[in-house]
C-alpha positions as CSV (number, residue, x, y, z in Angstrom):
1,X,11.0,11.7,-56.1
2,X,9.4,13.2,-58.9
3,X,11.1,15.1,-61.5
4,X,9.6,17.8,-63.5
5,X,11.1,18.5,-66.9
6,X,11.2,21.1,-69.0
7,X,10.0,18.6,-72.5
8,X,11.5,21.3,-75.0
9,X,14.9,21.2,-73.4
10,X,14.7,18.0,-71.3
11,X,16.2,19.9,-68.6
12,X,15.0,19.4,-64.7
13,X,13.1,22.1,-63.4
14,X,12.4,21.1,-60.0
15,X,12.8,17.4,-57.8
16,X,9.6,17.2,-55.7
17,X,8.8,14.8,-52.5
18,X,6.8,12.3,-53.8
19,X,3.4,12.2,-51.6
20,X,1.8,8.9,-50.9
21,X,-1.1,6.9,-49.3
22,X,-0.2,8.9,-45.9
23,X,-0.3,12.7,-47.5
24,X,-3.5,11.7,-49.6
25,X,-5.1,10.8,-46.4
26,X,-3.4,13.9,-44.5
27,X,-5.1,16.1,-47.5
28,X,-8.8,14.3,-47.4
29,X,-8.5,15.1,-43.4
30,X,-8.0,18.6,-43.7
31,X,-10.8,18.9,-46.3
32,X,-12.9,17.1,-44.2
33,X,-12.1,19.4,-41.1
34,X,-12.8,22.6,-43.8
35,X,-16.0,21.5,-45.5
36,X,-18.7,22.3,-42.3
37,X,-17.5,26.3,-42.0
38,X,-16.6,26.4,-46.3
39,X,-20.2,25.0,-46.9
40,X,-21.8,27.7,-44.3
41,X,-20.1,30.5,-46.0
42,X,-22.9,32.8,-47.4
43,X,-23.6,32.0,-51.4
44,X,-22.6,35.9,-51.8
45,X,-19.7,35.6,-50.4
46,X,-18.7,32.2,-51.9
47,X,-19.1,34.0,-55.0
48,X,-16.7,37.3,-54.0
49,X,-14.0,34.4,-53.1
50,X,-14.4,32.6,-56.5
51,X,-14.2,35.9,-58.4
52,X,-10.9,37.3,-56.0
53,X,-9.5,34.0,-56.9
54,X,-10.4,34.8,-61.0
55,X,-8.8,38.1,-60.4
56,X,-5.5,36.8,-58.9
57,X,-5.1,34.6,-62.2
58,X,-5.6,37.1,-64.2
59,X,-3.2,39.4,-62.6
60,X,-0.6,36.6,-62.4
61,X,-1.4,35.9,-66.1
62,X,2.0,36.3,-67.3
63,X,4.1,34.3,-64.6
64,X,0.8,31.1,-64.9
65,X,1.6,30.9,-68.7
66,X,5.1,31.1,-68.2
67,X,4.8,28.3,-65.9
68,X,2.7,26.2,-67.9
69,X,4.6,26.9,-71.4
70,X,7.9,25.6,-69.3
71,X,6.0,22.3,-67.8
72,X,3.9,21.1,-70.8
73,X,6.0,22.4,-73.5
74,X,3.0,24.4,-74.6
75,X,3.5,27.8,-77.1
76,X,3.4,30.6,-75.1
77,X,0.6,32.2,-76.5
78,X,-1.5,29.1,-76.6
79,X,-0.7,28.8,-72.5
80,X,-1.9,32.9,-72.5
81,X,-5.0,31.8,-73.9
82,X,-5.9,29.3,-71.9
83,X,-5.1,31.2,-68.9
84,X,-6.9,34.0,-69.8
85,X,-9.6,31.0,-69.9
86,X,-9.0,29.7,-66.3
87,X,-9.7,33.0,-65.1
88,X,-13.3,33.1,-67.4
89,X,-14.1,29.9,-66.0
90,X,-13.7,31.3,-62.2
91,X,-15.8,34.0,-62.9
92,X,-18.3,31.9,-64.6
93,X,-18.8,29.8,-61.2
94,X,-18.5,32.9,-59.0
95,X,-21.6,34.1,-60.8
96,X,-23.4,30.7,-60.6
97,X,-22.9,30.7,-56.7
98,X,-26.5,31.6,-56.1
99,X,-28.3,30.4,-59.5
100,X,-28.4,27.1,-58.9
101,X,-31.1,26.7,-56.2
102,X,-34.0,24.4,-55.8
103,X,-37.4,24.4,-56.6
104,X,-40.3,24.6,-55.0
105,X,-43.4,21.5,-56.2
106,X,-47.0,22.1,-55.6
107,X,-47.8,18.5,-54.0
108,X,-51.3,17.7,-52.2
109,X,-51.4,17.7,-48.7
110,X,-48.6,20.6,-48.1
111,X,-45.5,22.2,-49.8
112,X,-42.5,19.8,-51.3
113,X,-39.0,21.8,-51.2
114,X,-35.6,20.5,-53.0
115,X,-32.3,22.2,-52.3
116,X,-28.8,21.6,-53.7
117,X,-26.5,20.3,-51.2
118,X,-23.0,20.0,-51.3
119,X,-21.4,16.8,-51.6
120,X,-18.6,16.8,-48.9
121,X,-14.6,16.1,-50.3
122,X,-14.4,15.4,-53.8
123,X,-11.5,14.7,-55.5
124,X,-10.3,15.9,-58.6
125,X,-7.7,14.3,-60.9
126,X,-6.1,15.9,-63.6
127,X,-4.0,14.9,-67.2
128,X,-0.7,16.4,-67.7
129,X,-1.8,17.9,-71.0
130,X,-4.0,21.1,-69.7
131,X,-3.1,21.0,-65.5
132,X,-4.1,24.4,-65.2
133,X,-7.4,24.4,-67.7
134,X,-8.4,21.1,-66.0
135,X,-8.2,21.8,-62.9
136,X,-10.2,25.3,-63.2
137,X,-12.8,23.4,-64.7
138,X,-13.7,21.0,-62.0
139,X,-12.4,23.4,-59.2
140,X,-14.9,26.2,-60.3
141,X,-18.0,24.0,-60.0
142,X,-16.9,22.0,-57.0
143,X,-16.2,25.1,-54.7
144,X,-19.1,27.1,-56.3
145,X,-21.6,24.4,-54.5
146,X,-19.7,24.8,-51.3
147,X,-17.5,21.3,-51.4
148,X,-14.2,21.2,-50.1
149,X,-10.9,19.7,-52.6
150,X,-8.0,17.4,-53.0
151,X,-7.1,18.2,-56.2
152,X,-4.2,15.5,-57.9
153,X,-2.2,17.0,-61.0
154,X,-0.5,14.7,-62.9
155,X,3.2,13.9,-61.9
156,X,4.8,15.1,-65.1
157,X,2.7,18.5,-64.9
158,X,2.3,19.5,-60.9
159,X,3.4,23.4,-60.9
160,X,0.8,25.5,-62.1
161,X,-1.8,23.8,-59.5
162,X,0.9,24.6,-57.3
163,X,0.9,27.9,-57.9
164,X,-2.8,28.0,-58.4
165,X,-2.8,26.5,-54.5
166,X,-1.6,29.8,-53.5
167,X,-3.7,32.0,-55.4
168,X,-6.1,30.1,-53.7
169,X,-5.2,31.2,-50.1
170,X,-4.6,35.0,-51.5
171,X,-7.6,35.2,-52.4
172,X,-9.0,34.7,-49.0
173,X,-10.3,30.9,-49.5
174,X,-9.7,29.4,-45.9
175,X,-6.8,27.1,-45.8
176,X,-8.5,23.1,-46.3
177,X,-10.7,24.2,-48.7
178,X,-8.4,23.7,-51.7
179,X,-5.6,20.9,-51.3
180,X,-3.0,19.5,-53.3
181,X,-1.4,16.4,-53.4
182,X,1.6,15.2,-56.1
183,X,2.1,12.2,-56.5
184,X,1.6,8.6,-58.9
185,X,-2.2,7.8,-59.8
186,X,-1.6,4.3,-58.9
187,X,-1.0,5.4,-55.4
188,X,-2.6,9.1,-54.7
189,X,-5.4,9.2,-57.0
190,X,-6.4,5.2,-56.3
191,X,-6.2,6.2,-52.8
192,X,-8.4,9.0,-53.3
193,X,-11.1,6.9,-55.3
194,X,-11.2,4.0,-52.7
195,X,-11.0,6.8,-49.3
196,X,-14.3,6.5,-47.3
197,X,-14.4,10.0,-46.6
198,X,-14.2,11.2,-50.6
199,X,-17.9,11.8,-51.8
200,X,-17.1,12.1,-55.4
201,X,-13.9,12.3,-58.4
202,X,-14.1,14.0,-60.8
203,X,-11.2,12.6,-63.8
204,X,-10.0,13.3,-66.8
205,X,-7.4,10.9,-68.3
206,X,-7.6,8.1,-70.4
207,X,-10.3,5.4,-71.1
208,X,-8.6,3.0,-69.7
209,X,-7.7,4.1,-66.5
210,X,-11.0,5.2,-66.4
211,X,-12.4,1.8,-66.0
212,X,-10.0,1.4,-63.4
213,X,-11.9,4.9,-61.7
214,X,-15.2,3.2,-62.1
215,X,-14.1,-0.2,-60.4
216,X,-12.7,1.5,-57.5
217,X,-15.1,3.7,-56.5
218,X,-17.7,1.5,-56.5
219,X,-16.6,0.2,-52.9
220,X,-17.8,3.1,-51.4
221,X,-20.6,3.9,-54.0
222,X,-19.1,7.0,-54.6
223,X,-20.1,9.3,-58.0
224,X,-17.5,9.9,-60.5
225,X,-17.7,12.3,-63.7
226,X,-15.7,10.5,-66.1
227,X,-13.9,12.5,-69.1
228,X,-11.9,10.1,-70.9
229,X,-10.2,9.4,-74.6
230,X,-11.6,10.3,-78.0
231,X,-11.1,9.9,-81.8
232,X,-12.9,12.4,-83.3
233,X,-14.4,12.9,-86.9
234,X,-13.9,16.5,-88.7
235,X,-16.5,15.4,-91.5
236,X,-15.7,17.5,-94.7
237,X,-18.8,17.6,-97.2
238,X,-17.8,18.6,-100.9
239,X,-20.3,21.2,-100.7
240,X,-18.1,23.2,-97.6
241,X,-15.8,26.0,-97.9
242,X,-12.9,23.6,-98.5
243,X,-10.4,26.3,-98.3
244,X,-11.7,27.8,-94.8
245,X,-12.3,24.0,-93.7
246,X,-8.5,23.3,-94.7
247,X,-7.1,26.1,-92.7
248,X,-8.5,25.3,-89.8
249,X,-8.3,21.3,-89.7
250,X,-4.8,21.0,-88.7
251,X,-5.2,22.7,-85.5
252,X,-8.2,20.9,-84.6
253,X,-5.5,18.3,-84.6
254,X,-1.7,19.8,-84.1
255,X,-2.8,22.3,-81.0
256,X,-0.9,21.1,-77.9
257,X,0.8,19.0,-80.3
258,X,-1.7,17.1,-80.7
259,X,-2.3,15.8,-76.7
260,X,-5.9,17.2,-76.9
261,X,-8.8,14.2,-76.3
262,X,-11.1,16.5,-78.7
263,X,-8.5,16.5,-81.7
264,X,-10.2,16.0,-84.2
265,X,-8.0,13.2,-85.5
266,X,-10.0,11.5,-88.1
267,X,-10.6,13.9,-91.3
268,X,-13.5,12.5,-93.3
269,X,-13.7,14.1,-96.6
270,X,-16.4,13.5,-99.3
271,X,-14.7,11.9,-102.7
272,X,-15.5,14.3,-105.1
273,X,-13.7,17.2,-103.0
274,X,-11.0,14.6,-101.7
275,X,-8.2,16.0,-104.0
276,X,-8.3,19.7,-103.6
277,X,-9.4,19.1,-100.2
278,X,-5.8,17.4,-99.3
279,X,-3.6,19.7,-101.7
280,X,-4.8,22.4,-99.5
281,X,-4.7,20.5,-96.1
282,X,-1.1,19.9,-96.8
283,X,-1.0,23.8,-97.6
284,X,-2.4,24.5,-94.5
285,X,-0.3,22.1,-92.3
286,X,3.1,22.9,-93.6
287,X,2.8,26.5,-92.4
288,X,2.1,25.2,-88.6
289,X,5.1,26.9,-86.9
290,X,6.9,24.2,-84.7
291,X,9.6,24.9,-82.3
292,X,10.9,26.5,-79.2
293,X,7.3,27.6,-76.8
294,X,9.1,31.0,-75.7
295,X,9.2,32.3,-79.4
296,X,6.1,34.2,-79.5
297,X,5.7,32.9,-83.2
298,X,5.2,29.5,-82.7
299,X,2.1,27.4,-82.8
300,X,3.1,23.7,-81.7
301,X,6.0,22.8,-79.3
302,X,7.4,18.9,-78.1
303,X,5.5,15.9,-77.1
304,X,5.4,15.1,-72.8
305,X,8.1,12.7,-73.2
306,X,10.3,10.5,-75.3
307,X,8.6,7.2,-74.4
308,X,5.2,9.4,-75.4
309,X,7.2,10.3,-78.5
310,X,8.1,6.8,-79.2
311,X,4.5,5.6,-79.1
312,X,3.5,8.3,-81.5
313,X,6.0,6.9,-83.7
314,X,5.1,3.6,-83.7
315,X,1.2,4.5,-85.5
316,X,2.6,6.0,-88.6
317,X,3.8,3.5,-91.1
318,X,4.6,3.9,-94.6
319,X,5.2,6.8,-96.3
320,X,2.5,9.5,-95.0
321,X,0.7,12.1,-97.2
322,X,2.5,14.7,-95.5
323,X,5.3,15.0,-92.6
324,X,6.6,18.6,-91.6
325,X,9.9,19.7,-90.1
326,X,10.6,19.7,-86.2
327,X,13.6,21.1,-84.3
328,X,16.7,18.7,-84.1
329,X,18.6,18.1,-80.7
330,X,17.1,17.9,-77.8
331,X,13.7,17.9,-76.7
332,X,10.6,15.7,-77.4
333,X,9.5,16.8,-81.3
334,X,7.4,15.3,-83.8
335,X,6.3,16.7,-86.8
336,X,2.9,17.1,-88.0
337,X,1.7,14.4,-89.8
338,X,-0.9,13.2,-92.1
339,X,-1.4,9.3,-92.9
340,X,-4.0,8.2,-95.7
341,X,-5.6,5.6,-93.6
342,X,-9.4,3.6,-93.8
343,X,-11.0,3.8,-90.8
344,X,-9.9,0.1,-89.8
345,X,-6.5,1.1,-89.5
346,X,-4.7,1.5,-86.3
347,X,-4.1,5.4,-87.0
348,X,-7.8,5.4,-87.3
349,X,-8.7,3.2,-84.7
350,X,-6.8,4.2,-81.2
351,X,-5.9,7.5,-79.4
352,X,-2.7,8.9,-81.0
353,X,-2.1,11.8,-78.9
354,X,0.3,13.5,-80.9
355,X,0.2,15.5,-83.8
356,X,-0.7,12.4,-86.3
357,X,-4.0,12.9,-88.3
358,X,-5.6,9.9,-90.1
359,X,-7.3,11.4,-93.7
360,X,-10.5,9.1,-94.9
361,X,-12.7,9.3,-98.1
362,X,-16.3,9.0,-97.6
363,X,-19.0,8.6,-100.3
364,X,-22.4,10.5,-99.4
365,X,-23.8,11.6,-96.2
366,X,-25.1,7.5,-94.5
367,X,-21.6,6.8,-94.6
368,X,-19.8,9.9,-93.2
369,X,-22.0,9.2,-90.3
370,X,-21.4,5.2,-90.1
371,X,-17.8,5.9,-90.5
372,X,-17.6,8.7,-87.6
373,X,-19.7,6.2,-85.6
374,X,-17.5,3.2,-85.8
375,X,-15.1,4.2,-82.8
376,X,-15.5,3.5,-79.3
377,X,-15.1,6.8,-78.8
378,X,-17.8,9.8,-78.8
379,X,-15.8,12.9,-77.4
380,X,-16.3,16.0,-80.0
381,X,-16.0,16.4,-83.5
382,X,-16.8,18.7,-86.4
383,X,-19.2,19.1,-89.4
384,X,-18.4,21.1,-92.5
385,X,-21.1,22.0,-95.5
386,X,-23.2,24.2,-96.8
387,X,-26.0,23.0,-96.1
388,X,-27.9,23.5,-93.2
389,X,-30.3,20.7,-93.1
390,X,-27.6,18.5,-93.4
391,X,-25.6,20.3,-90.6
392,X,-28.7,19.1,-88.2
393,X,-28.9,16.2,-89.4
394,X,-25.5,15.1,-88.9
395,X,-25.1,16.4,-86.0
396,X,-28.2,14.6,-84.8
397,X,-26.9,11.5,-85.8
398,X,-23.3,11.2,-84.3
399,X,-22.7,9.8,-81.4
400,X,-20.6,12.5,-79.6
401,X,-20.9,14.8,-76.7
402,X,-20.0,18.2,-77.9
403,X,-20.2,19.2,-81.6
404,X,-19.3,22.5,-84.1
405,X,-20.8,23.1,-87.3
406,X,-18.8,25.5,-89.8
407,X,-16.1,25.6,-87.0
408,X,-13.9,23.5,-85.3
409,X,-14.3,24.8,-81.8
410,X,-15.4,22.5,-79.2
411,X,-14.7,24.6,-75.3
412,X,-16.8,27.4,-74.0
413,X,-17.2,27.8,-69.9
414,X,-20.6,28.2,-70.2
415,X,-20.7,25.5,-72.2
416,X,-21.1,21.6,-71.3
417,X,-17.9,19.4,-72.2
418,X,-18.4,15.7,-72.1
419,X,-18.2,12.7,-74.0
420,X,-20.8,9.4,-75.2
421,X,-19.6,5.8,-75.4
422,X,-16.3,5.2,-74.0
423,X,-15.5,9.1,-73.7
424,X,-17.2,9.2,-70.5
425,X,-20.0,10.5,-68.8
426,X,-21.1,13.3,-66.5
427,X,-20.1,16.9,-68.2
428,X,-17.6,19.6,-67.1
429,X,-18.4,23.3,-67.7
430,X,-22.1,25.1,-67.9
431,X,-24.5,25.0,-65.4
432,X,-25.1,21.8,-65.8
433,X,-21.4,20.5,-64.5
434,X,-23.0,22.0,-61.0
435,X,-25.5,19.4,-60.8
436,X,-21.8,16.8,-60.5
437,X,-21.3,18.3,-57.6
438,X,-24.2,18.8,-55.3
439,X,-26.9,16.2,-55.0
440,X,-30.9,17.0,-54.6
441,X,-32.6,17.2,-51.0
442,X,-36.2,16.8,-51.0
443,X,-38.2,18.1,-48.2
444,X,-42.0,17.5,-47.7
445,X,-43.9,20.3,-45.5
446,X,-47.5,19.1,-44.6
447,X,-49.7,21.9,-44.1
């Protein structure tokens, strides 16, 4: 039986039943049943479904953060925001609905037609660190082509898709549509990735399990968009705005307490602007306001979990450039950190997932780039100079997904969000995450 904690107090918030093999196959039924009358439902009114279900969340903005600022142990004005952002991303879909059509291909001999067709059940598997965000990302798109859902949140983070399940059936969206299962990934979601009747999954976790995603659902040849781990590079050129580049690297880092795969986790900063560059990065980090998520002040709350805590633990050694103050007692905490690392080290080299940032000198623009290239990993990342031919350069030349110049913003709904290398493939968000969930007819009329 599953037991949701609150991570900031480490106090139970609810027991659940824990679902299995038998519910995951209950839920893929009733989608099945749903998906013949959901994908016949005119594109306009699709879309006025979608956008009733963006207006619910908005009006239940309040009580959604609230929920998710409890589960995650997120800041409550970091779980407003991305809210406020769920709803965007429904709208965004409900006003796709009927722009993403065919075409029509002047062929000898006739008149050649494709249409986008929906895909059936997909499933959708989301990480405990943004449940609600996640989920509104692949829900939007998948219900916008007219597919039906079993959606699995992550055991340690289940109740806002709960929630979001009902909001679901207020806003008129006919019951089967939208399903959700709780339950462990080695029993739910692998049942979900091997089930005959499950066209596609889309997941976000880590890389490894992702493999794991990959080999199962190639039994049944069945498409997956894959949004996995990262270890991104904020590059630093000695020609940027050091100070605005300082102030804004340690929550390209520290937001979510670091449990973001786009945290920009690897600093890279030229030599010559190394030292002023760090004096004010430790400024900058040591006013990051850690503590209790309900204070309306604070900008980083707990880790998930203590054995989450305990592996964030173990990749700082030494004595760190900087380490800031967390709440004693109880709850999950870790302080920001900063480790002077080379880009071989551990820090450097793996996922920390936790508020832990590895700081690296470069010499001249070939080996910013060689350095931010050397990871497995091609998720996001940032570029800081003055110089815009650089900028494009750069950004040209790294081997990541989704980029910012100037900025260290990586998420926009109209937008695509996806990874290179070992980050995964296929893209969430943006028109072009429709294309992940509909597949091309072509039809030939002779004439």
């Amino acid at each position: 039986m599953p037991v949701v904690v609150n991570p900031a107090t480490e106090e139970t918030i609810v027991e659940l039943d824990d679902a299995g093999v038998a519910e995951a196959d209950a839920a893929v039924a009733r989608a099945k049943a749903a998906f013949s009358a959901w994908r016949a439902v005119a594109p306009s009114d699709r879309a006025r479904l979608i956008r009733r279900l963006a207006t619910l969340v908005e009006e239940h903005a309040d009580e959604l953060a609230r929920i998710e600022s409890e589960n995650v142990g997120k800041p409550i004005g970091g779980a407003r925001a991305e809210v406020a952002m769920v709803a965007e991303v429904f709208h965004f879909y409900a006003g796709a609905v009927d722009k993403h059509h065919g075409q029509t291909i002047p062929v000898a001999g006739g008149v050649d037609l494709t249409f986008r067709e929906p895909l059936g059940v997909v499933g959708l598997i989301v990480p405990w660190n943004f449940p609600l965000n996640i989920s509104s990302w692949k829900l939007g798109p998948a219900l916008a082509c007219g597919n039906t859902v079993v959606l699995k949140p992550a055991e340690l983070t289940p109740l806002s898709a709960l929630r979001l399940a009902e909001l679901v059936l207020d806003a008129g969206i006919p019951e089967g549509v939208v399903n959700v299962v709780v339950g462990p990934g080695r029993v739910v979601g692998q049942r979900l990735v091997e089930h005959p009747d499950v066209a596609k999954i889309g997941f976000t976790g880590s890389t490894e399990v992702g493999r794991g995603v990959m080999q199962g659902a190639a039994g049944t040849i069945k498409r997956v968009t894959l949004e996995l781990g990262g270890k991104s590079a904020n590059v630093v050129f000695a020609d940027a705005d050091l100070e605005r580049a300082a102030a804004s690297a340690p929550y390209a880092v520290f937001d979510n307490a670091g449990q973001d795969c786009c945290a920009r986790s690897r600093i890279l900063v030229e030599r010559p602007a190394y030292d002023r560059f760090v004096e004010l990065l430790v400024d900058a980090t040591s006013k990051v306001k850690v503590g209790d998520p309900r204070n309306e002040q604070t900008e980083m709350g707990p880790l998930i979990s203590a054995q989450h805590r305990e592996t964030v633990a173990s990749f700082v050694d030494g004595e760190p450039i900087f380490r800031g103050e967390a709440p004693n007692g109880r709850g999950y905490w870790f302080p920001c950190t900063l480790v002077e690392a080379s880009n071989q080290d551990r820090v450097a080299r793996e996922e920390v997932f936790g508020p832990v940032a590895a700081v690296i000198q470069f010499t001249g623009e070939e080996e910013a780039v060689r350095i931010a290239n050397d990871t497995p990993y091609g998720l996001s990342g940032s570029i800081w100079t003055e110089n815009g031919a650089r900028a494009l350069r750069v950004a040209r030349a790294l081997e990541t997904g989704v980029l910012s110049i100037n900025s260290n913003s990586s998420v926009r709904p109209s937008t695509p969000f996806g990874g290179a290398k070992q980050s995964g493939f296929g893209r969430e968000l943006g028109m072009q995450a429709l294309d992940g969930y509909s597949d091309v007819k072509n039809v030939f009329i002779a004439t």
